[in-house]
C-alpha positions in Angstrom: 0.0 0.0 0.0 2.6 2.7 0.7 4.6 2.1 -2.5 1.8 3.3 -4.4 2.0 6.6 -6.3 0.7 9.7 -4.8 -1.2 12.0 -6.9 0.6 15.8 -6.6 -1.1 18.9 -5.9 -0.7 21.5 -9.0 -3.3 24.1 -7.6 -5.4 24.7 -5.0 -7.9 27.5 -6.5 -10.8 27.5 -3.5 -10.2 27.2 0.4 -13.3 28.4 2.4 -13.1 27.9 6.1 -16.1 27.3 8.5 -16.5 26.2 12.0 -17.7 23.1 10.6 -15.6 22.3 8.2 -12.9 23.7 5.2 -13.5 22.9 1.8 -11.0 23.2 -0.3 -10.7 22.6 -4.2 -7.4 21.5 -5.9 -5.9 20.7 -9.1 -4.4 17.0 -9.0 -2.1 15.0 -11.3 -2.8 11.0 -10.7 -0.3 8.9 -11.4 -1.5 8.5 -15.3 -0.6 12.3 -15.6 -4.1 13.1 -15.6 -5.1 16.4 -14.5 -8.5 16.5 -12.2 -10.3 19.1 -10.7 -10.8 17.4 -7.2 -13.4 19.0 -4.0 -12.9 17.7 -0.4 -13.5 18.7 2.8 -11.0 18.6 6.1 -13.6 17.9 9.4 -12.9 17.1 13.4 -12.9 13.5 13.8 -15.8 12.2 15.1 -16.8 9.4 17.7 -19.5 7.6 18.5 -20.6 5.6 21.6 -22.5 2.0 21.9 -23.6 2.5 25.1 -24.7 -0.2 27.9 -26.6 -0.4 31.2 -27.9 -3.8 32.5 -27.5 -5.7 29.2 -29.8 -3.4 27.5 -28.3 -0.7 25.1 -28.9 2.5 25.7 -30.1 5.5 22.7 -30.6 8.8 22.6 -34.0 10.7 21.3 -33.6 11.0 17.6 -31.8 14.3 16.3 -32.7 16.2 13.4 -30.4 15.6 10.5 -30.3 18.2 8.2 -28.5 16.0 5.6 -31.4 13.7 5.1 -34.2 16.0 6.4 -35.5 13.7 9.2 -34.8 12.7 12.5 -32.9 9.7 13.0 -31.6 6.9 16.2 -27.8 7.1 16.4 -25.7 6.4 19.3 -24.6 8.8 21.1 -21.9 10.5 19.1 -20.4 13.8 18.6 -17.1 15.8 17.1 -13.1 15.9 18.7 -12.7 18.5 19.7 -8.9 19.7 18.4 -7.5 20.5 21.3 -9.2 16.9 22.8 -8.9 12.9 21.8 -11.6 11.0 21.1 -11.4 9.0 24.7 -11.5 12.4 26.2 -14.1 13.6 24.4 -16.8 10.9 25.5 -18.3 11.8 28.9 -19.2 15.1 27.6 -21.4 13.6 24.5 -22.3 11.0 27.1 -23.3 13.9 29.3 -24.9 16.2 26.5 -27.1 13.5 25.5 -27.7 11.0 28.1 -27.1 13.4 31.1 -24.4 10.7 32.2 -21.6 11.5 34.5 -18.3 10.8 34.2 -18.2 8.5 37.5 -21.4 6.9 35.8 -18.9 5.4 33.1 -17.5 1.9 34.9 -15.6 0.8 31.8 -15.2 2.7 28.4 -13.6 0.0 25.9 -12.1 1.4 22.5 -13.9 -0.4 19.6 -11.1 0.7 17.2 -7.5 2.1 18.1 -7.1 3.6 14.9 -10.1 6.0 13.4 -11.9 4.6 10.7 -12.2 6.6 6.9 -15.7 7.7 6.5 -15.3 8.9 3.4 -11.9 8.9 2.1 -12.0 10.0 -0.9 -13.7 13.3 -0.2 -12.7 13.8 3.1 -10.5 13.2 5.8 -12.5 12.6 8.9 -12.5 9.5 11.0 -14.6 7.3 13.3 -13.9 6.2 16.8 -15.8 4.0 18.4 -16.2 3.4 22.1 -18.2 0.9 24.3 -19.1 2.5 27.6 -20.5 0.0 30.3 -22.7 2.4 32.6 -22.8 1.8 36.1 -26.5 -0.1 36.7 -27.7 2.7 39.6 -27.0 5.4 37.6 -30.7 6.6 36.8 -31.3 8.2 33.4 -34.1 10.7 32.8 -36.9 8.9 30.8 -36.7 12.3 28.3 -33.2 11.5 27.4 -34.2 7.8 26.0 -35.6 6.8 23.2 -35.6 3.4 24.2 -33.6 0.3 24.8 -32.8 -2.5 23.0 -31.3 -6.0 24.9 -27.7 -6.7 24.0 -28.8 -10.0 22.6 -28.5 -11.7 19.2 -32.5 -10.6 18.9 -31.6 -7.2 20.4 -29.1 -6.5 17.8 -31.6 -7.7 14.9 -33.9 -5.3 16.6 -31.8 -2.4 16.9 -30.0 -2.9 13.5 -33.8 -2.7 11.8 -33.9 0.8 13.6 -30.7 2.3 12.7 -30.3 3.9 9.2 -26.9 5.6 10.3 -24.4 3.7 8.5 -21.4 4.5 11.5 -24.0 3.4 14.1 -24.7 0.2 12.6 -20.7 -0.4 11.6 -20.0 -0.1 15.2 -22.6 -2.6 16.8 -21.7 -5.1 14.2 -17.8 -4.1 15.4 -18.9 -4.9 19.1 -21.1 -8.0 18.2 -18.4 -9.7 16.5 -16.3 -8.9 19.8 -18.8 -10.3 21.4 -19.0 -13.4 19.3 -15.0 -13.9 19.4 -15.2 -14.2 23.1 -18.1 -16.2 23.5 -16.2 -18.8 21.3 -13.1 -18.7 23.3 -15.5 -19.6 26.2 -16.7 -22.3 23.9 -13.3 -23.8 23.5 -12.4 -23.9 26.7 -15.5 -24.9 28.7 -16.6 -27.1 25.6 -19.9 -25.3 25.8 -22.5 -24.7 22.9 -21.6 -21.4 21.4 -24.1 -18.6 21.2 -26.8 -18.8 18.0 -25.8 -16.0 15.1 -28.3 -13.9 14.5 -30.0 -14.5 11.3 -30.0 -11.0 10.0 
């Protein structure tokens, strides 16, 4: 992968900066000589949070998203912050959206130690993921919740039927299959049926 040719920068004729984001538009030469006319945009990371109490997971009210014009379930999720990392940056999107506190968090498990491309050919922003175990007295405020879903096989088929957001459902498939691995290394060494896959 690294000794493959990188495409050269001949212009950059646009570079409008926002809090949100910079798009910029270049002139490129790929490694065929060609000359393209090429838009991206440079964004925060972002991160999102599969988030646990009692074996039941845990979503926030559906947000407004502009892009598609609806409200949607997500995770909880939310930007880096550049003068932040994304393992820093969760209690306060757990907090904005869930009202969670920090000492509510009893174990916050990286999904992914390197961020995730979302898009890399028009942009450079990647995905963390995190599991957060909240502690099981921690009391959420029933306006917070959209609902819950159990963190079983049917729970997942369940939730994955709910979620149209693309990072949310990359990331419960990402801690399923955890899931899965270590239920068969139980399996091996107890000898023990292993869970039933879902039949998505």
């Amino acid at each position: 992968m690294n000794n493959q040719p990188h495409w050269h920068v001949l212009e950059r004729f646009i570079e409008i900066n926002t809090p949100w984001l910079t798009l910029i538009g270049e002139k490129l030469q790929d490694e065929r000589q060609q000359v393209l006319d090429y838009w991206r945009v440079e964004k925060a990371d972002s991160v999102v949070i599969v988030t646990i109490q009692n074996a039941q997971f845990l979503l926030p009210t559906p947000s407004y998203r502009p892009g598609v014009k609806q409200a949607t379930l997500d995770f909880p999720g939310g930007r880096v912050p550049s003068s932040s990392t994304p393992t820093a940056a969760v209690p306060e999107i757990l907090y904005r959206e869930l009202g969670i506190l920090n000492s509510d968090i009893i174990d916050l498990t990286p999904l992914n130690q390197t961020g995730w491309a979302i898009n890399s050919s028009f942009s450079n922003q990647k995905l963390y993921g995190f599991v957060a175990e909240i502690s099981p007295h921690t009391v959420i405020n029933g306006d917070r919740l959209t609902g819950t879903y159990p963190t079983t096989s049917e729970g997942v088929t369940q939730l994955l039927k709910a979620l149209t957001c693309l990072q949310c459902r990359a990331l419960l498939w990402e801690w399923f299959g955890h899931r899965l691995s270590k239920n068969r290394g139980v399996y091996l060494t107890t000898r023990k049926n292993p869970p039933p896959e879902p039949n998505f």
